[in-house]
NUFINU-635990 format. One record per residue: residue number from 1; residue in one letter; z, x negated, y negated of N, C-alpha, C, O in turn. Coordinates in nm, 3 decimals. Layout:
! NUFINU-635990
@pos->NUM code->a nZ->Z nX->X nY->Y caZ->Z caX->X caY->Y cZ->Z cX->X cY->Y oZ->Z oX->X oY->Y;
...
This chain:
! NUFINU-635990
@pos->1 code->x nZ->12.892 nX->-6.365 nY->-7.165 caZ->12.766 caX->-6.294 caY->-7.178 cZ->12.756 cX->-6.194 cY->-7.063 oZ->12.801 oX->-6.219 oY->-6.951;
@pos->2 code->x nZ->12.705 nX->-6.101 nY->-7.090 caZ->12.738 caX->-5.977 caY->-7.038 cZ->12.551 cX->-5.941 cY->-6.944 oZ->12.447 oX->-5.893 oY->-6.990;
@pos->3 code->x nZ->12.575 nX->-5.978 nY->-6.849 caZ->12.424 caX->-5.958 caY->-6.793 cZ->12.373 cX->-5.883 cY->-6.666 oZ->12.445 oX->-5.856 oY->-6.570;
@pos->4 code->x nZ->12.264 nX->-5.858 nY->-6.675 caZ->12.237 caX->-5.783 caY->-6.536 cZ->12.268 cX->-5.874 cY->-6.395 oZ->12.256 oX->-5.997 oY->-6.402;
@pos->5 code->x nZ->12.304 nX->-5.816 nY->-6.282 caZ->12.324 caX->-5.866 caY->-6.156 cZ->12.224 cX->-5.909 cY->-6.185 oZ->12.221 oX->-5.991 oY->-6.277;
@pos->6 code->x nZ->12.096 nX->-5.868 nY->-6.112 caZ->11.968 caX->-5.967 caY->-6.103 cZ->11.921 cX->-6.101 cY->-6.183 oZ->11.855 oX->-6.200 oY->-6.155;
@pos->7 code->x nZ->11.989 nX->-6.052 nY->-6.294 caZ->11.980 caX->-6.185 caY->-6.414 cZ->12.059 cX->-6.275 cY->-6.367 oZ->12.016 oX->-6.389 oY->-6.352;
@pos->8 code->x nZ->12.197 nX->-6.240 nY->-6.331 caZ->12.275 caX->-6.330 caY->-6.322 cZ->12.239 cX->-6.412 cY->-6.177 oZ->12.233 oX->-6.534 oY->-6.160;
@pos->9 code->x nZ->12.219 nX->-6.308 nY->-6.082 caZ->12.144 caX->-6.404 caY->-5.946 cZ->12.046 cX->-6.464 cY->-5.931 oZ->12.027 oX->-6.523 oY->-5.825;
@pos->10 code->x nZ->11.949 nX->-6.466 nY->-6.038 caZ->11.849 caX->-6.534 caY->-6.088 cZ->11.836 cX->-6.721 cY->-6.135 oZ->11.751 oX->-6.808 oY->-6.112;
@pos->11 code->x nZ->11.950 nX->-6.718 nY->-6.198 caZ->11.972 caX->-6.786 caY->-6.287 cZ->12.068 cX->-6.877 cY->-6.161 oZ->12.024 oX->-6.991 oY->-6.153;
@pos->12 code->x nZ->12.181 nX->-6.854 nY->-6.067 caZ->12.234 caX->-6.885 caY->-5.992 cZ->12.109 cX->-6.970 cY->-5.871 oZ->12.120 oX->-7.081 oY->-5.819;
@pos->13 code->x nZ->12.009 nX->-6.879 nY->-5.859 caZ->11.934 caX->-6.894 caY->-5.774 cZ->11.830 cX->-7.028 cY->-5.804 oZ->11.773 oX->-7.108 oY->-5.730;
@pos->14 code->x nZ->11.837 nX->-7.013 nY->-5.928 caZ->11.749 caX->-7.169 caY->-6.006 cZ->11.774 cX->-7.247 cY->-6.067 oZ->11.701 oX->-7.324 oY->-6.128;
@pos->15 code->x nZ->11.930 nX->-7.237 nY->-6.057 caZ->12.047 caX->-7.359 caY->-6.091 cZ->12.069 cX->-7.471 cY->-5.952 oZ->12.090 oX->-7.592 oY->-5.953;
@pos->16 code->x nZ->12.053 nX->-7.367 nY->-5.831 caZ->12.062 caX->-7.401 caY->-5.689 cZ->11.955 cX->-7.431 cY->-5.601 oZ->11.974 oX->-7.449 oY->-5.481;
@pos->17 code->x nZ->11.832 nX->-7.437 nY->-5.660 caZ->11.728 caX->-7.448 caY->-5.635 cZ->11.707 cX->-7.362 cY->-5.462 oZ->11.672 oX->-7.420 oY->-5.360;
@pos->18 code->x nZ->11.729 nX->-7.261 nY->-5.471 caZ->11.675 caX->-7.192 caY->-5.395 cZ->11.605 cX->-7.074 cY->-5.403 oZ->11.634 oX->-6.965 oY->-5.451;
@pos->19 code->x nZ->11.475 nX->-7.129 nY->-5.328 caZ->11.354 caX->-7.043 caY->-5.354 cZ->11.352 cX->-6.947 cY->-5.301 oZ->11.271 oX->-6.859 oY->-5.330;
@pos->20 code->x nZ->11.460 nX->-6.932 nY->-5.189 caZ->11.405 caX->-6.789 caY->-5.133 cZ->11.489 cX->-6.705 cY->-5.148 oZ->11.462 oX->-6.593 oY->-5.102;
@pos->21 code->x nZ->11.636 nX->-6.727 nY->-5.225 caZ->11.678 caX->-6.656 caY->-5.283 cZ->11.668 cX->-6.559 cY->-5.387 oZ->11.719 oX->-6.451 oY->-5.415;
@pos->22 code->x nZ->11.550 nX->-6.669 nY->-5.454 caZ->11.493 caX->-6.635 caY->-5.628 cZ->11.427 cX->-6.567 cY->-5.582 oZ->11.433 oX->-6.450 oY->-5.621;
@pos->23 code->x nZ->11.319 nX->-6.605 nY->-5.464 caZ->11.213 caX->-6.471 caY->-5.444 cZ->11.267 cX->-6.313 cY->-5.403 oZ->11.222 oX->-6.203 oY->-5.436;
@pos->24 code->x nZ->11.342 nX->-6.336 nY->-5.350 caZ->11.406 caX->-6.230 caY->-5.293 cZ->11.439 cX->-6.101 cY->-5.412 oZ->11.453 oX->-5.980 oY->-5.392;
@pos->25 code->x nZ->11.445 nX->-6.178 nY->-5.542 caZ->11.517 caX->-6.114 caY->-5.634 cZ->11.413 cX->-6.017 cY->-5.692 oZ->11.438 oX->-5.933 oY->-5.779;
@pos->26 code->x nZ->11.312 nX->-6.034 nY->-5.644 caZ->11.133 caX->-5.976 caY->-5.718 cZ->11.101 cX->-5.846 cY->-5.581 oZ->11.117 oX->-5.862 oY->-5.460;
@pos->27 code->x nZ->11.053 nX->-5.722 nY->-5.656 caZ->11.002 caX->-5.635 caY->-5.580 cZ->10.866 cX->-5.735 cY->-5.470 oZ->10.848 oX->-5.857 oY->-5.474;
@pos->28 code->x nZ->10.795 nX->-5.639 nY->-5.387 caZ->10.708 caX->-5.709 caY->-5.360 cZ->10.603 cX->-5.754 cY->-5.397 oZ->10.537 oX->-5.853 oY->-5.367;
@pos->29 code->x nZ->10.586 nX->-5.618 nY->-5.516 caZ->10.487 caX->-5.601 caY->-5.577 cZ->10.469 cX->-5.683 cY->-5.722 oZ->10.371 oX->-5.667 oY->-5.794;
@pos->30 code->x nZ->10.571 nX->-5.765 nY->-5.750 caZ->10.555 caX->-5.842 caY->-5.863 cZ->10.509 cX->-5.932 cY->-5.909 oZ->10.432 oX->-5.996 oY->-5.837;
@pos->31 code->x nZ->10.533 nX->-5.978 nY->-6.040 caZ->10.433 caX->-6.095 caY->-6.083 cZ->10.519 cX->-6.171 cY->-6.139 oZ->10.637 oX->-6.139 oY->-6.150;
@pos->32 code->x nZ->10.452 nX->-6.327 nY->-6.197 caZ->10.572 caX->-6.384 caY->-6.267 cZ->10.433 cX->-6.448 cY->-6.355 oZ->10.338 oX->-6.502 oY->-6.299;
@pos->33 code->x nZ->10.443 nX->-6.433 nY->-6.474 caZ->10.351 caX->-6.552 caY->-6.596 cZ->10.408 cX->-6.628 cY->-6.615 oZ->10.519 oX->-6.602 oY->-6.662;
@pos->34 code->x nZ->10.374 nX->-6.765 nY->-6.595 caZ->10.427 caX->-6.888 caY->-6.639 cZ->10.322 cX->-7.012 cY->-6.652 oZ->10.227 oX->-7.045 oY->-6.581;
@pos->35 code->x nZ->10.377 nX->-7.070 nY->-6.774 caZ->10.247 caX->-7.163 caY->-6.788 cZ->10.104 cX->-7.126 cY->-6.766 oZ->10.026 oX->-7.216 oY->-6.734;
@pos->36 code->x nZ->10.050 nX->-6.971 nY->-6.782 caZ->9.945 caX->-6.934 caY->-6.851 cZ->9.861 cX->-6.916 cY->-6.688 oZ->9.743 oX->-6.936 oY->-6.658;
@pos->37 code->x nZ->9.964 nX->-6.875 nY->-6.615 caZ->9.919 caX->-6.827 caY->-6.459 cZ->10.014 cX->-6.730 cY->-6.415 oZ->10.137 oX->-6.721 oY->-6.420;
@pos->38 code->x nZ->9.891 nX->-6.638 nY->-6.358 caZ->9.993 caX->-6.537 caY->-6.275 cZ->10.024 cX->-6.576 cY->-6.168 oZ->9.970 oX->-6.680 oY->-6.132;
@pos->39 code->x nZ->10.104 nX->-6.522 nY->-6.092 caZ->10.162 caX->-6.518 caY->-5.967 cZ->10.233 cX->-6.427 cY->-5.886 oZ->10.354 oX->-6.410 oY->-5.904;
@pos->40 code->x nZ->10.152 nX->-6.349 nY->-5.774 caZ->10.126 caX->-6.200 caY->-5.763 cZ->10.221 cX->-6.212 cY->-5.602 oZ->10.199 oX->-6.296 oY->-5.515;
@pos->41 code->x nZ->10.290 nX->-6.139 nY->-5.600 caZ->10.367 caX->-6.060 caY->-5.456 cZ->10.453 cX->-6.200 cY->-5.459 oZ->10.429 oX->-6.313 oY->-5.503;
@pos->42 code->x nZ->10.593 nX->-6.124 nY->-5.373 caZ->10.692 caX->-6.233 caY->-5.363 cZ->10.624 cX->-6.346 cY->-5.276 oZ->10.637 oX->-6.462 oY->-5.315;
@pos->43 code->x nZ->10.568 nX->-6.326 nY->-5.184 caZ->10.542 caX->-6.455 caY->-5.095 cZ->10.489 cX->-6.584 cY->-5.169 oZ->10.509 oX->-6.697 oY->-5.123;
@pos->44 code->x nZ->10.409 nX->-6.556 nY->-5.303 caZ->10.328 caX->-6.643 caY->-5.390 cZ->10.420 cX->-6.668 cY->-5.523 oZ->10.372 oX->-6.743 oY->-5.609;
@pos->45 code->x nZ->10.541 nX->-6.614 nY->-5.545 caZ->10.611 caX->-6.653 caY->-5.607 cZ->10.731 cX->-6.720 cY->-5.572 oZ->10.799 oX->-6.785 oY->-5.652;
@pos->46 code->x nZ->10.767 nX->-6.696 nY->-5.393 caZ->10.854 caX->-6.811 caY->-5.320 cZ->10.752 cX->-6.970 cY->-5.328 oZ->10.788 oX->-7.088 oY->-5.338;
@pos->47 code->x nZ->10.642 nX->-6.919 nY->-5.321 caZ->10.566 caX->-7.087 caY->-5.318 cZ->10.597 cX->-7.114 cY->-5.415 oZ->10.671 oX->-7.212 oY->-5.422;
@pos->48 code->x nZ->10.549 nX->-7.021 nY->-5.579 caZ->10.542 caX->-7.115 caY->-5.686 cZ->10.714 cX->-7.210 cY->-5.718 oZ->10.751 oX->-7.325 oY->-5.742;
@pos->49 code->x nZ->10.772 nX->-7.079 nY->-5.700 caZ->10.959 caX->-7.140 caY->-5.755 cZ->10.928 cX->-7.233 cY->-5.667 oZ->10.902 oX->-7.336 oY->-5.730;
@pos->50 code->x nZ->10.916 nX->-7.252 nY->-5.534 caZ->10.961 caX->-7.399 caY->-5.474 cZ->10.885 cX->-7.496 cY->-5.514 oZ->10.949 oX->-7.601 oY->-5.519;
@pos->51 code->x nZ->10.749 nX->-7.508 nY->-5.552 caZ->10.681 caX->-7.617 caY->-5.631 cZ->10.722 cX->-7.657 cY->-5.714 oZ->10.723 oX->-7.779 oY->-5.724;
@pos->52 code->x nZ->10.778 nX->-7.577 nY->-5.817 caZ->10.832 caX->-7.571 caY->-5.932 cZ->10.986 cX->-7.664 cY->-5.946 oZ->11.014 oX->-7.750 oY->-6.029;
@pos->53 code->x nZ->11.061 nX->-7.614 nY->-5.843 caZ->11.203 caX->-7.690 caY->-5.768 cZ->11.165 cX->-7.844 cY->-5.758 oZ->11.195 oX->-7.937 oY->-5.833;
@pos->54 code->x nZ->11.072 nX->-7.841 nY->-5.616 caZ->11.066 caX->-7.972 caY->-5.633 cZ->10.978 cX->-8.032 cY->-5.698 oZ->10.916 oX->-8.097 oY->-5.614;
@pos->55 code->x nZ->10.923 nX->-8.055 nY->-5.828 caZ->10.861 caX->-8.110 caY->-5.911 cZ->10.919 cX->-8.112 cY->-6.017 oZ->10.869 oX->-8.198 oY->-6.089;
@pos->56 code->x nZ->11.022 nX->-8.047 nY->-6.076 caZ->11.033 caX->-8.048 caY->-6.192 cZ->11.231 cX->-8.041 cY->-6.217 oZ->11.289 oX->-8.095 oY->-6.311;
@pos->57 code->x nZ->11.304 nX->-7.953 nY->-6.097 caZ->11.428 caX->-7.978 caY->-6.089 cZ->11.539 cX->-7.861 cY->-6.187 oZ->11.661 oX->-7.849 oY->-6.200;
@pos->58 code->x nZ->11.429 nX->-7.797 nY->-6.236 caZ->11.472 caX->-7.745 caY->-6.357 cZ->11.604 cX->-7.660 cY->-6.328 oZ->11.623 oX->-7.603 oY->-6.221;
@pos->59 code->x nZ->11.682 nX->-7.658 nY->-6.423 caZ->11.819 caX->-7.570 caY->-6.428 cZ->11.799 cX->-7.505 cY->-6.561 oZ->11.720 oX->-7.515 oY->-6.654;
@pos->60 code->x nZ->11.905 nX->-7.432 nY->-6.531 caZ->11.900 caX->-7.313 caY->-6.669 cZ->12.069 cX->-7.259 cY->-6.700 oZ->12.176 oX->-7.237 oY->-6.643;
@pos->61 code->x nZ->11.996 nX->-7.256 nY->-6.846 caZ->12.168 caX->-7.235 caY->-6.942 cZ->12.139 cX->-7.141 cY->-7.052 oZ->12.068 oX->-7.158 oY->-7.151;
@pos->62 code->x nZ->12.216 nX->-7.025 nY->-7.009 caZ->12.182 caX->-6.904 caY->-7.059 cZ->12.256 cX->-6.928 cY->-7.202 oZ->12.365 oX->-6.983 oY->-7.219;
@pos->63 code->x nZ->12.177 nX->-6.879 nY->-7.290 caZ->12.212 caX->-6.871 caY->-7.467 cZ->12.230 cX->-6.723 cY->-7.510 oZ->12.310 oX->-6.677 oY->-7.591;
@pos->64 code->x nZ->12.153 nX->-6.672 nY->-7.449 caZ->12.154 caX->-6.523 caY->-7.538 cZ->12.064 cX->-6.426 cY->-7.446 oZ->11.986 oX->-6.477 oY->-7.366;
@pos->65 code->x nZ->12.075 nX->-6.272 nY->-7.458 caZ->12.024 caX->-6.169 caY->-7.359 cZ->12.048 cX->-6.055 cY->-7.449 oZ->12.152 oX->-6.013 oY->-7.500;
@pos->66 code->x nZ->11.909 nX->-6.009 nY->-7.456 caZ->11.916 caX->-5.858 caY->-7.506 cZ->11.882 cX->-5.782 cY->-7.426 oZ->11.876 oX->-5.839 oY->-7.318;
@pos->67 code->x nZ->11.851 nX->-5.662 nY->-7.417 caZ->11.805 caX->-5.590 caY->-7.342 cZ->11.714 cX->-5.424 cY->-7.419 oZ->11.768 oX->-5.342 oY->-7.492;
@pos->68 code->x nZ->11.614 nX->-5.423 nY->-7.385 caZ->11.546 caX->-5.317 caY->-7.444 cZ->11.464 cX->-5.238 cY->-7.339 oZ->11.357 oX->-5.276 oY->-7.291;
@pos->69 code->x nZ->11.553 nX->-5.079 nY->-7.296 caZ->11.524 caX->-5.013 caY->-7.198 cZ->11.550 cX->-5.104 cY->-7.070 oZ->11.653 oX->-5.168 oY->-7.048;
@pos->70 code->x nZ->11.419 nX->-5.096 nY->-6.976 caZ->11.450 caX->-5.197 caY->-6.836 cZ->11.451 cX->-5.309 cY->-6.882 oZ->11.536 oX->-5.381 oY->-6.829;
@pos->71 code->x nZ->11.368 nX->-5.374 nY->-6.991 caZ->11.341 caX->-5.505 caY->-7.021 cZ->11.476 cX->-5.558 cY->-7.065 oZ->11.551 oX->-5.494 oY->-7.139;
@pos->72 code->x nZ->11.514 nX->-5.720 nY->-7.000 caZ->11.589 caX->-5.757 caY->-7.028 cZ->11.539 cX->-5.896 cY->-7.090 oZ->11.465 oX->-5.947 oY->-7.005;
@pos->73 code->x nZ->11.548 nX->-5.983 nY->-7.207 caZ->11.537 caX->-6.114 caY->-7.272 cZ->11.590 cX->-6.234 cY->-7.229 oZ->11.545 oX->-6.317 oY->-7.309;
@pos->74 code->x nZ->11.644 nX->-6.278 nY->-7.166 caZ->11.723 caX->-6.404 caY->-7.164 cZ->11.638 cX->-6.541 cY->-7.236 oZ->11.524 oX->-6.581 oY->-7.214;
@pos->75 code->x nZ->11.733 nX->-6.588 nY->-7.319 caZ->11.707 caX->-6.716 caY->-7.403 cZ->11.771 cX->-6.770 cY->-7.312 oZ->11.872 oX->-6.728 oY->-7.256;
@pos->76 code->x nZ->11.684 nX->-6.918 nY->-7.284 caZ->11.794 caX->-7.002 caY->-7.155 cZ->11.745 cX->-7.149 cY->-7.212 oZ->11.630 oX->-7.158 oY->-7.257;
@pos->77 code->x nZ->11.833 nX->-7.265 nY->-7.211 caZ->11.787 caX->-7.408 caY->-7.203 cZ->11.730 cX->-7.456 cY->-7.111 oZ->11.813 oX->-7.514 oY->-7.041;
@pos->78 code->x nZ->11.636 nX->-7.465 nY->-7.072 caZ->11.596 caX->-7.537 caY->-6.917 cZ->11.590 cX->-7.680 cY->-6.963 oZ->11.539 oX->-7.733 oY->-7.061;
@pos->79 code->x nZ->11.654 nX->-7.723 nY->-6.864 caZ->11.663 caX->-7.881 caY->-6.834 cZ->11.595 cX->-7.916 cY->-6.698 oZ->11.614 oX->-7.842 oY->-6.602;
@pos->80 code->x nZ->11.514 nX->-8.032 nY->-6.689 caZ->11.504 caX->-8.113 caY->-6.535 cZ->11.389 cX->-8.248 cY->-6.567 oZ->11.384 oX->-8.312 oY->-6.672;
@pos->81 code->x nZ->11.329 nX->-8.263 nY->-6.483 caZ->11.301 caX->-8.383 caY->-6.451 cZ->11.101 cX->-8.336 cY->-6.526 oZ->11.004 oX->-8.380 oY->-6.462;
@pos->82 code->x nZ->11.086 nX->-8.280 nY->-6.612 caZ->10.995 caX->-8.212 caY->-6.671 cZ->10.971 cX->-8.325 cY->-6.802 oZ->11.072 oX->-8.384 oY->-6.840;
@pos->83 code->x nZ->10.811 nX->-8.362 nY->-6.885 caZ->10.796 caX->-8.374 caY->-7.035 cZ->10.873 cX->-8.283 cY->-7.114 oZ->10.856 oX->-8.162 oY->-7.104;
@pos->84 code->x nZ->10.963 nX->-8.338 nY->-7.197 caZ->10.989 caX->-8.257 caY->-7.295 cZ->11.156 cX->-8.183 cY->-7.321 oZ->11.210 oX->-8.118 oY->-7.411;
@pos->85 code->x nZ->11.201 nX->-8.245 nY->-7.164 caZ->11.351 caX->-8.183 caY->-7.149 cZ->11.418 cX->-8.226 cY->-7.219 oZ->11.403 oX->-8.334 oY->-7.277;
@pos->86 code->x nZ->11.540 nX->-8.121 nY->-7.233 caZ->11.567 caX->-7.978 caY->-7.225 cZ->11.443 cX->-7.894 cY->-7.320 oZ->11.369 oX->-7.950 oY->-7.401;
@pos->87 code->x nZ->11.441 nX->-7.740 nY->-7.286 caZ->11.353 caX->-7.700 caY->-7.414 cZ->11.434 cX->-7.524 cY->-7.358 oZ->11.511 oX->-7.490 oY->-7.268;
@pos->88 code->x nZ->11.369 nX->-7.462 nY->-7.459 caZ->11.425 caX->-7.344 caY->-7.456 cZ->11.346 cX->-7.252 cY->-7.457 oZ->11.256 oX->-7.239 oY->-7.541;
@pos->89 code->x nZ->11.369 nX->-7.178 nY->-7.364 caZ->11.293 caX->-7.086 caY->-7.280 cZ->11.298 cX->-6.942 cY->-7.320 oZ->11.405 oX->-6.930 oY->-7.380;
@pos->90 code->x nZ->11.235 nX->-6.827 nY->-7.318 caZ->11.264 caX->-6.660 caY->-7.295 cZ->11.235 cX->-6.644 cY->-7.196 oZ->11.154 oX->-6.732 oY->-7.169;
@pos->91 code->x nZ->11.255 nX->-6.552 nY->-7.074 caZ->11.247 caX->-6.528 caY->-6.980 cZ->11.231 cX->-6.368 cY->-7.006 oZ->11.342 oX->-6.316 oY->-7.017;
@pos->92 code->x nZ->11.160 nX->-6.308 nY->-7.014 caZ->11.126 caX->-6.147 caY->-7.027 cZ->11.104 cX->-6.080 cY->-6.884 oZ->11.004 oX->-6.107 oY->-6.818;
@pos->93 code->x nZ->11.212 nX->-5.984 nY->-6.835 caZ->11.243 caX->-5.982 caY->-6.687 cZ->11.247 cX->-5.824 cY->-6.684 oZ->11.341 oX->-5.748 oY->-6.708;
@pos->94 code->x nZ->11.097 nX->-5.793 nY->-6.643 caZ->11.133 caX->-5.601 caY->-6.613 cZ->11.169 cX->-5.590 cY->-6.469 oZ->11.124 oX->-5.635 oY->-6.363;
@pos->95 code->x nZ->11.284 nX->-5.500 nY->-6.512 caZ->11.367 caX->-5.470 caY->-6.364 cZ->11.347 cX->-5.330 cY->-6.343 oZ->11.335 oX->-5.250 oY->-6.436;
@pos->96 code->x nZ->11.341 nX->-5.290 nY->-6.197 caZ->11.307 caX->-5.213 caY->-6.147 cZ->11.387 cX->-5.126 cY->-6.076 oZ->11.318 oX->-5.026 oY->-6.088;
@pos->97 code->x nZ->11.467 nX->-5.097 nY->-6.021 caZ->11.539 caX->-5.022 caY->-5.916 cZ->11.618 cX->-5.179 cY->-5.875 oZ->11.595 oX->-5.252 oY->-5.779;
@pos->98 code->x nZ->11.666 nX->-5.186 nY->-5.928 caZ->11.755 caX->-5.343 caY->-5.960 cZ->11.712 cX->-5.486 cY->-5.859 oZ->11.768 oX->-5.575 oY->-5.795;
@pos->99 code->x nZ->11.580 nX->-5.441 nY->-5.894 caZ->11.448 caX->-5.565 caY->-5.898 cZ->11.373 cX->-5.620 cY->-5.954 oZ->11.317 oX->-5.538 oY->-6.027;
@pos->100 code->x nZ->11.331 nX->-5.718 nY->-5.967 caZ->11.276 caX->-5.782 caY->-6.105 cZ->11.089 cX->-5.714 cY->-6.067 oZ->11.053 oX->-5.709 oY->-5.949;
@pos->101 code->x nZ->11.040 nX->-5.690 nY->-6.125 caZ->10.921 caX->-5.620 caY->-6.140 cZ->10.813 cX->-5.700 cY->-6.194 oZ->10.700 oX->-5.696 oY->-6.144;
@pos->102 code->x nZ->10.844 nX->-5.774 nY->-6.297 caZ->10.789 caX->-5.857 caY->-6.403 cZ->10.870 cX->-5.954 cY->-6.488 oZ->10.968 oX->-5.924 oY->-6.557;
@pos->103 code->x nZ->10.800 nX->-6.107 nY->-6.466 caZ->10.863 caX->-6.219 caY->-6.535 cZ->10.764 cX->-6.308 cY->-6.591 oZ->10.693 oX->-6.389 oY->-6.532;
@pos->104 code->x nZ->10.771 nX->-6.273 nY->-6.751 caZ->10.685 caX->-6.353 caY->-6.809 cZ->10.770 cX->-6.440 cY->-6.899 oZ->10.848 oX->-6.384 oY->-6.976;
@pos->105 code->x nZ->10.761 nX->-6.574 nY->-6.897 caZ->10.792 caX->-6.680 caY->-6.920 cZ->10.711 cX->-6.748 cY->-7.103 oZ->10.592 oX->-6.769 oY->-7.126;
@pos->106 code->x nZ->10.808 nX->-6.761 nY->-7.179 caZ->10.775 caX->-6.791 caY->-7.344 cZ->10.877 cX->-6.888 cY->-7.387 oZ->10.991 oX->-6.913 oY->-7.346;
@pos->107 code->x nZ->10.780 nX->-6.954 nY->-7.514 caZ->10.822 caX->-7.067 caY->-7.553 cZ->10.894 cX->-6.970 cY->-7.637 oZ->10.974 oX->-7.009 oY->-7.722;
């Protein structure tokens, strides 16, 4: 599968549970929707990924990636210590100047 750097360090970054790698990967100015909450500037999205890390453990297994203009799709399996594991995820990731800009998170 053929994917953006950022995608791919993304996905590395939350296989490895490191948060401040993952944050790193987000302009400053970004957001991430997940579970029906925003989460605004990297500093508040290094908190959320690490809550997220340690509560839930989750890893990810990329299935499929389209891409339309900046927007890139990734279908991923997330697995971890979550109700309901594994389940399968979209990850809708606008990249920016090869920064993630926007990550909204779908069943």
């Amino acid at each position: 599968m053929n994917l953006p750097k950022v995608v791919s360090d993304l996905i590395k970054a939350q296989n490895e549970f490191d948060a401040v790698a993952y944050a790193q990967l987000f302009s400053e100015s970004a957001f991430v929707f997940d579970e029906g909450k925003t989460h605004q500037r990297r500093l508040e999205i290094d908190r959320w990924i690490d809550h997220s890390n340690k509560n839930y453990q989750s890893v990810m297994k990329p299935l499929e990636h389209t891409e339309v203009g900046t927007t890139s799709i990734l279908t991923a399996e997330c697995s971890g210590t979550f109700p309901g594991s594994p389940i399968t995820l979209k990850f809708h990731i606008n990249i920016v100047d090869g920064q993630i800009q926007q990550l909204k998170v779908t069943e």
